[in-house]
N, C-alpha and C positions, 0 to 999 in steps of 0.2 A: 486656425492653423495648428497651433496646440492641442484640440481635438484630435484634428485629421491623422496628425502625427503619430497619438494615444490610441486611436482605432488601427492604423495600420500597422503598429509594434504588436498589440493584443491579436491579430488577424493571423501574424505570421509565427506565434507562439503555438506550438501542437498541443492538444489536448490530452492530460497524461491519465484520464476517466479511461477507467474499464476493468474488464480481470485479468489477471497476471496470474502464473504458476513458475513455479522450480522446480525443473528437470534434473537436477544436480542426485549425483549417488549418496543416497543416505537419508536426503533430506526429502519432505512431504512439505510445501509450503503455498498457497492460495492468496490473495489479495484482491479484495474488491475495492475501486475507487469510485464512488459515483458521482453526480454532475452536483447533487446539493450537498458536496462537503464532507460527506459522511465515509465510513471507511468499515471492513471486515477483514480479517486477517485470523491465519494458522496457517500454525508450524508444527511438524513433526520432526524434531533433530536427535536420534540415539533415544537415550530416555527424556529426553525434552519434549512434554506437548505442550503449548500455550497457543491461546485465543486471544483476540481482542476487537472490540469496533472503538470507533469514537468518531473523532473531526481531521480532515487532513488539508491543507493548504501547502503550498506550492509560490517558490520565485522563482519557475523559470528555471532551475536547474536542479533544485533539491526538493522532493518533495517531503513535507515535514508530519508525522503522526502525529496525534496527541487522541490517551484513550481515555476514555471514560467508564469502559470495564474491562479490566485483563484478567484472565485467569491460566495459571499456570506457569509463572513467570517461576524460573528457577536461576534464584542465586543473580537476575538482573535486573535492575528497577523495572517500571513499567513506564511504556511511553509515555516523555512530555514532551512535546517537538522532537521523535524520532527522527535524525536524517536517515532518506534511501536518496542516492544519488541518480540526478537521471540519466542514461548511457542509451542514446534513442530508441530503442523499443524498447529497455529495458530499466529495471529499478533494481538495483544496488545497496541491500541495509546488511551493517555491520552489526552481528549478533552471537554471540557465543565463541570468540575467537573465529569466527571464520565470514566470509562476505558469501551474503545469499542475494542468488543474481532471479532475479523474477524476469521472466516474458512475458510480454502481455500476448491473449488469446484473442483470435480472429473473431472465434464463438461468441455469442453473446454467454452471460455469466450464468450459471448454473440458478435453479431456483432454488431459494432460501426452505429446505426443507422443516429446519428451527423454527421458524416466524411463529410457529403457534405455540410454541411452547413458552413464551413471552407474553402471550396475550392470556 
């Protein structure tokens, strides 16, 4: 019963995987969530540019960053349990005095033109 319970709560929670952009004036900002955890993020704010990937996890109403490489971070730490709040199609992170509102895209996510420069 306890089971049944656990699968039909996890069933009706939406999947907050996939890519996001911000359309907002001023701001350039991209988000990839994928399904194993993993995370990509930039932002272009005024003379603000910063990167990041890491791990991102999720309860259901916040989803939480944490990076394992950030570069470009000005004047704010770097993610460790970043809250974006979730506002249904969309993700909500408080960043530089202002709230950057991300849409997720219908598209699937652009390909990683970087990956080889990693390898």
């Amino acid at each position: 019963m306890i089971i049944a319970a656990l699968l039909l709560a996890a069933a009706g929670t939406p999947s907050v995987t996939g890519f996001y952009r911000s359309n907002q004036m001023e701001i350039g900002a991209a988000l990839q969530l994928d399904d194993d955890g993993r995370f990509q993020y930039q932002l272009d704010y005024g003379a603000v540019s910063e990167a990041a990937e890491g791990n991102w996890s999720s309860d259901g109403s916040t989803v939480f960053l944490t990076a394992t490489r950030m570069q470009g971070a000005y004047k704010t730490p770097n993610f460790n349990r970043e809250p974006l709040k979730i506002e249904g199609d969309r993700l909500l992170l408080n960043r530089y005095d202002t709230v950057i509102r991300f849409e997720r895209e219908e598209l699937p996510a652009p390909a990683d033109k970087n990956k080889h420069l990693e390898e």
